[in-house]
VOPAGU-2260 file (C-alpha; in pm, 1 decimal, decimal comma):
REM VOPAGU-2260
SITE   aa  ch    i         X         Y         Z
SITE  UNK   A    0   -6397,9    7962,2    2225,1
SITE  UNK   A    1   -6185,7    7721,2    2098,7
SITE  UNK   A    2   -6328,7    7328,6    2059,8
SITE  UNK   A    3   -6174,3    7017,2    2109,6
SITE  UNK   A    4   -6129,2    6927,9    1726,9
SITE  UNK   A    5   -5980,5    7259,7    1675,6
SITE  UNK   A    6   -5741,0    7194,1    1996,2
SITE  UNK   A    7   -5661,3    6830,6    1894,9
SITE  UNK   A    8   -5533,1    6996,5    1548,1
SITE  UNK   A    9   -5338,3    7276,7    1703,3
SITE  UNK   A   10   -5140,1    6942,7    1912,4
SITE  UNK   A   11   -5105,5    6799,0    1583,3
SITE  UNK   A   12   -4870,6    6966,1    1422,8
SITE  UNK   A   13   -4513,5    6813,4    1336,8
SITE  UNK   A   14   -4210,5    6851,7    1188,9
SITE  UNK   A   15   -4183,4    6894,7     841,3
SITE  UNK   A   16   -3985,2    6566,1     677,3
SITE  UNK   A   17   -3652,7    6540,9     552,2
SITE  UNK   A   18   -3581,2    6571,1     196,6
SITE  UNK   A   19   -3625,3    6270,3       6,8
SITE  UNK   A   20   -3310,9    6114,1    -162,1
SITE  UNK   A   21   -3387,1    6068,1    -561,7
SITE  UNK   A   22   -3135,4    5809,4    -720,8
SITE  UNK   A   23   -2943,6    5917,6    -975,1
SITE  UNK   A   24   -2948,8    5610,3   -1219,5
SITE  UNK   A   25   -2610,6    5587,6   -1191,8
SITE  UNK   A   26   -2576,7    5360,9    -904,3
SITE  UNK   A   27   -2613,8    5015,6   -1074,1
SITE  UNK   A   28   -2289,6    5145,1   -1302,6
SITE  UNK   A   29   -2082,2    5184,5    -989,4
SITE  UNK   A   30   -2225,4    4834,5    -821,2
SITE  UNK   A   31   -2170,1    4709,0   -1163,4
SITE  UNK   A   32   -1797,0    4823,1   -1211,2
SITE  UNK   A   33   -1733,0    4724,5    -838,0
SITE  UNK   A   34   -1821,4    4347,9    -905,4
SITE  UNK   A   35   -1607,1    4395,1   -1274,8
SITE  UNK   A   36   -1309,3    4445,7   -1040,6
SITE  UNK   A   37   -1313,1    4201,8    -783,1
SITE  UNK   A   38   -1367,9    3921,5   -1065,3
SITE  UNK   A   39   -1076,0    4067,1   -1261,0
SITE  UNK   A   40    -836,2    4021,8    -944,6
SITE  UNK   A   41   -1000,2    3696,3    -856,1
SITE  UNK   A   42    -887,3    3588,0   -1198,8
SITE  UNK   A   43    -547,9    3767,9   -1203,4
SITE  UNK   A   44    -461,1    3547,1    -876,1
SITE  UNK   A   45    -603,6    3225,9   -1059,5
SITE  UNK   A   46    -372,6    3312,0   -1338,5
SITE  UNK   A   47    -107,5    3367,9   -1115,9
SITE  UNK   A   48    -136,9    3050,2    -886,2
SITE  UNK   A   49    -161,5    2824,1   -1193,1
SITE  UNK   A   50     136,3    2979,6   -1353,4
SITE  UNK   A   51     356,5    2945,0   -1016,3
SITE  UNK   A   52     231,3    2582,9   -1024,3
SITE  UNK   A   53     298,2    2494,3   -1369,1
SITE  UNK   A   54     687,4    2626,2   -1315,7
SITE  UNK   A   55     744,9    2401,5   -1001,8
SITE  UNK   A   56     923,9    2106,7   -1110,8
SITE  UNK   A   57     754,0    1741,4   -1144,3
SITE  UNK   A   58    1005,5    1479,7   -1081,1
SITE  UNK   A   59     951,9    1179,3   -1301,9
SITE  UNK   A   60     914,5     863,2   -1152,3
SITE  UNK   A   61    1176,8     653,9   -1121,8
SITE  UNK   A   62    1136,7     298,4   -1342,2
SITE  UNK   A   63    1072,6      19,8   -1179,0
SITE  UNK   A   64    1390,8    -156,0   -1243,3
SITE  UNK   A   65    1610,9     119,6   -1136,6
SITE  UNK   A   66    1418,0      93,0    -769,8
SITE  UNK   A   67    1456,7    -285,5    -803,0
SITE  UNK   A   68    1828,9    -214,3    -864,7
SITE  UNK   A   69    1848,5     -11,2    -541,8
SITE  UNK   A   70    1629,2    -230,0    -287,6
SITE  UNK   A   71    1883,0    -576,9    -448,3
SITE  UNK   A   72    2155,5    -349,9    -351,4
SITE  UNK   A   73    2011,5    -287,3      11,5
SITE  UNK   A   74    1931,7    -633,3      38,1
SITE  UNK   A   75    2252,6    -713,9      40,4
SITE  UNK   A   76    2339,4    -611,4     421,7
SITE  UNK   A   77    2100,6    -848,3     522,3
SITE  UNK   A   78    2286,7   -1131,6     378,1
SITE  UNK   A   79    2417,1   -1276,6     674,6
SITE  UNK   A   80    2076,9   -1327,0     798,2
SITE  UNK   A   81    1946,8   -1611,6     525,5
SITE  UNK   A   82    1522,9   -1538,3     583,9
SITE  UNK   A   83    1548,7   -1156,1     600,6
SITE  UNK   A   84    1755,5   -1121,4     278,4
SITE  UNK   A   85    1548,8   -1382,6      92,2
SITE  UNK   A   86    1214,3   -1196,0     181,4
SITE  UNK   A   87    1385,4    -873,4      77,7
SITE  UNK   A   88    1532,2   -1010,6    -266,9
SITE  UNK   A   89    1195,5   -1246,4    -312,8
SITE  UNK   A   90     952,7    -936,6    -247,8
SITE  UNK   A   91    1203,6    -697,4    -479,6
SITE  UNK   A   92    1163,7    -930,6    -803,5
SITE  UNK   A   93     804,1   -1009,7    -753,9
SITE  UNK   A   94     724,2    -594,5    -672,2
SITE  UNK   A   95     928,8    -576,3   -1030,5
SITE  UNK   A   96     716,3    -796,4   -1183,9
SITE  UNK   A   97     420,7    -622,3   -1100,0
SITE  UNK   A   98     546,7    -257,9   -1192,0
SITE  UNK   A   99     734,9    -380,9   -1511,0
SITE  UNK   A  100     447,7    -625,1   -1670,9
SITE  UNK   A  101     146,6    -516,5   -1459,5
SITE  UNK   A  102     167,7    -873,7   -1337,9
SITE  UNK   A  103      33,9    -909,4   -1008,6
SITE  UNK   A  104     262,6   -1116,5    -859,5
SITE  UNK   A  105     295,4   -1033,2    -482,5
SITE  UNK   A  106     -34,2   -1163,8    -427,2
SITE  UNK   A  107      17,0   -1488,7    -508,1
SITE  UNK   A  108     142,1   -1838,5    -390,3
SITE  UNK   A  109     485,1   -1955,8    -592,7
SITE  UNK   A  110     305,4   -2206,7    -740,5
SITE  UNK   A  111     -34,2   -1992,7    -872,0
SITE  UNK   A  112     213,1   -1674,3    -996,2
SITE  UNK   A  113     489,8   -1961,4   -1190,5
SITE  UNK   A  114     151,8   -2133,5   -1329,1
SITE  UNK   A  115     -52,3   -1824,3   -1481,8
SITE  UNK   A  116     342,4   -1686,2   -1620,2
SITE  UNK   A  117     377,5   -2002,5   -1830,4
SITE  UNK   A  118      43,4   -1857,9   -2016,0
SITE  UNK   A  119     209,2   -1529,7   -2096,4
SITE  UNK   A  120     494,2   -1417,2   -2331,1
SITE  UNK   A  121     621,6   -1165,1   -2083,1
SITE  UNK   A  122     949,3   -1372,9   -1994,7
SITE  UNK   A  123    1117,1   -1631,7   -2250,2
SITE  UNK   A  124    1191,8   -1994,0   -2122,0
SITE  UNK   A  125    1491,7   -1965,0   -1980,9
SITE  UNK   A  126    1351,0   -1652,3   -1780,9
SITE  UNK   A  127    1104,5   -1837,2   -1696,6
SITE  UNK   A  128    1246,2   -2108,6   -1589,8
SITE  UNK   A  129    1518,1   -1958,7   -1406,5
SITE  UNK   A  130    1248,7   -1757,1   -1216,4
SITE  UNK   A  131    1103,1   -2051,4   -1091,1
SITE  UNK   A  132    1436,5   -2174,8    -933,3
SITE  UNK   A  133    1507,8   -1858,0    -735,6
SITE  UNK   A  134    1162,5   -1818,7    -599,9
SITE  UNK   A  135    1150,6   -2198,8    -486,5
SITE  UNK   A  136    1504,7   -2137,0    -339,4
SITE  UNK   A  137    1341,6   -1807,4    -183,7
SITE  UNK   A  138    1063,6   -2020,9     -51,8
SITE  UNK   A  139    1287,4   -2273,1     101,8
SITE  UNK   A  140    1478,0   -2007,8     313,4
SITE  UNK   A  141    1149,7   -1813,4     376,7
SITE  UNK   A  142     938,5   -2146,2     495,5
SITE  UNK   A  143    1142,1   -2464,4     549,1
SITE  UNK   A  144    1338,7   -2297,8     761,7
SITE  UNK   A  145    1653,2   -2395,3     556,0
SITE  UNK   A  146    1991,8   -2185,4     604,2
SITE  UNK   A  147    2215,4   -2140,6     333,4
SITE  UNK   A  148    2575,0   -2015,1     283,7
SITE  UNK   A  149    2674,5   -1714,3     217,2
SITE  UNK   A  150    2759,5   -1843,0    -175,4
SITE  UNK   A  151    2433,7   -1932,2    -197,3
SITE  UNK   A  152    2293,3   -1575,8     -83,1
SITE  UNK   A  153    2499,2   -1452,5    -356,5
SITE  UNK   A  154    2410,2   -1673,4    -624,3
SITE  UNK   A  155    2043,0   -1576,6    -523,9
SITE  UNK   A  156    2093,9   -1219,5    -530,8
SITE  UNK   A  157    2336,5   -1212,9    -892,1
SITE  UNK   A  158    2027,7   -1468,3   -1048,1
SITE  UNK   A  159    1757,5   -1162,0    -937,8
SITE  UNK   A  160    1998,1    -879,0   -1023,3
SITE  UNK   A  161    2023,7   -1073,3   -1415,1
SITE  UNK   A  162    1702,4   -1103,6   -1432,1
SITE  UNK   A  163    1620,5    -744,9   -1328,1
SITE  UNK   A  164    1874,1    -644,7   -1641,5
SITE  UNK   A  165    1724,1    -880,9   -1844,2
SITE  UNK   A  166    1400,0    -788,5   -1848,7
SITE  UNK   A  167    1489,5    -416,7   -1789,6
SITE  UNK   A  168    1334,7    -168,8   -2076,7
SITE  UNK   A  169    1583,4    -101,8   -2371,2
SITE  UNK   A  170    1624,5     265,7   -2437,7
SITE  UNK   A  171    1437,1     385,5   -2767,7
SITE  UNK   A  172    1758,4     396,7   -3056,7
SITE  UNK   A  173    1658,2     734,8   -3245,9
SITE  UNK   A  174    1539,5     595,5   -3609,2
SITE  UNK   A  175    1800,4     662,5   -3911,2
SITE  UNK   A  176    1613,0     904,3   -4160,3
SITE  UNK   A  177    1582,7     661,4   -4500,2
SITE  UNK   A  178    1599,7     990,7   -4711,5
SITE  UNK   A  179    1918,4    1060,8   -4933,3
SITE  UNK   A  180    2105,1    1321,0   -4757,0
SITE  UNK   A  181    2055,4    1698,0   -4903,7
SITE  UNK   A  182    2372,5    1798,9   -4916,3
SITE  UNK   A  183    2550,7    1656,6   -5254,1
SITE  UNK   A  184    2939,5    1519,0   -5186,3
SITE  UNK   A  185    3010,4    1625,9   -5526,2
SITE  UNK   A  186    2913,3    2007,5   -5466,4
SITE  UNK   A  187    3093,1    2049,4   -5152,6
């Protein structure tokens, strides 16, 4: 006769189990390796991309009286129309100012920008002086309203273009080398 525990154990029986995988050790050498790689063609590409942009070309900027120089020479299509070319000439020398000096001049009134210049040494007298004639002259077109002649336009624009060339940076003269020369006249 067979019970019910004996039964219940005789229902019981399964499967046997898989074998069980055993690592190797070896594994964290191959994970290891893997990340090795990617990081070595991540920073073959970084190379790469900062070598490709170190060989594109930066164009230097141009100075500030060269630009000053070109936007005179534009101004001068305008001068037929009295208050467009004497804003356009007027802004040029005062932009000028401020990129040549670091004198912030388009901000200012006539009057506040000719009164803090007389403090400074960036212009001599004359400059000075002769700036403060063409931006009143500027100023008369620009706000009275008043309409000059043609040979006044001009005189305006040659007095801006002078003092453009004036003030313009001098190139650097190499310096002569104070040493007696090596090679002996007599000898050779």
């Amino acid at each position: 006769m067979i019970t019910n525990s004996a039964a219940s154990v005789a229902n019981d029986i399964r499967d046997i189990k898989p074998p069980v995988e055993i690592p190797s050790g070896w594994e964290w050498l191959w994970w290891t390796l893997g990340v090795l790689a990617i990081a070595a063609i991540v920073f073959a590409l970084w190379k790469w991309w900062q070598k490709r942009r170190s060989q594109i070309p930066i164009e230097p900027p141009v100075p500030a009286h060269v630009r000053a120089k070109e936007k005179l020479q534009e101004a001068l299509a305008l001068i037929t129309r009295p208050e467009p070319f004497c804003v356009l000439v007027s802004d040029t020398i005062r932009v000028y100012l401020e990129e040549r000096f670091d004198f912030h001049a388009p901000e200012r009134t006539t009057e506040e920008f000719l009164h803090e210049l007389r403090g400074t040494d960036l212009l001599s007298a004359e400059q000075k002086e002769k700036l403060g004639e063409f931006l009143e002259s500027c100023d008369l077109v620009k706000f009275a309203k008043y309409e000059p002649g043609e040979p006044e336009l001009r005189d305006l624009h040659s007095s801006a273009v002078r003092l453009v060339e004036e003030t313009e940076p001098q190139p650097e003269l190499p310096a002569l080398d104070p040493r007696p020369s090596t090679l002996d006249p007599v000898s050779a």
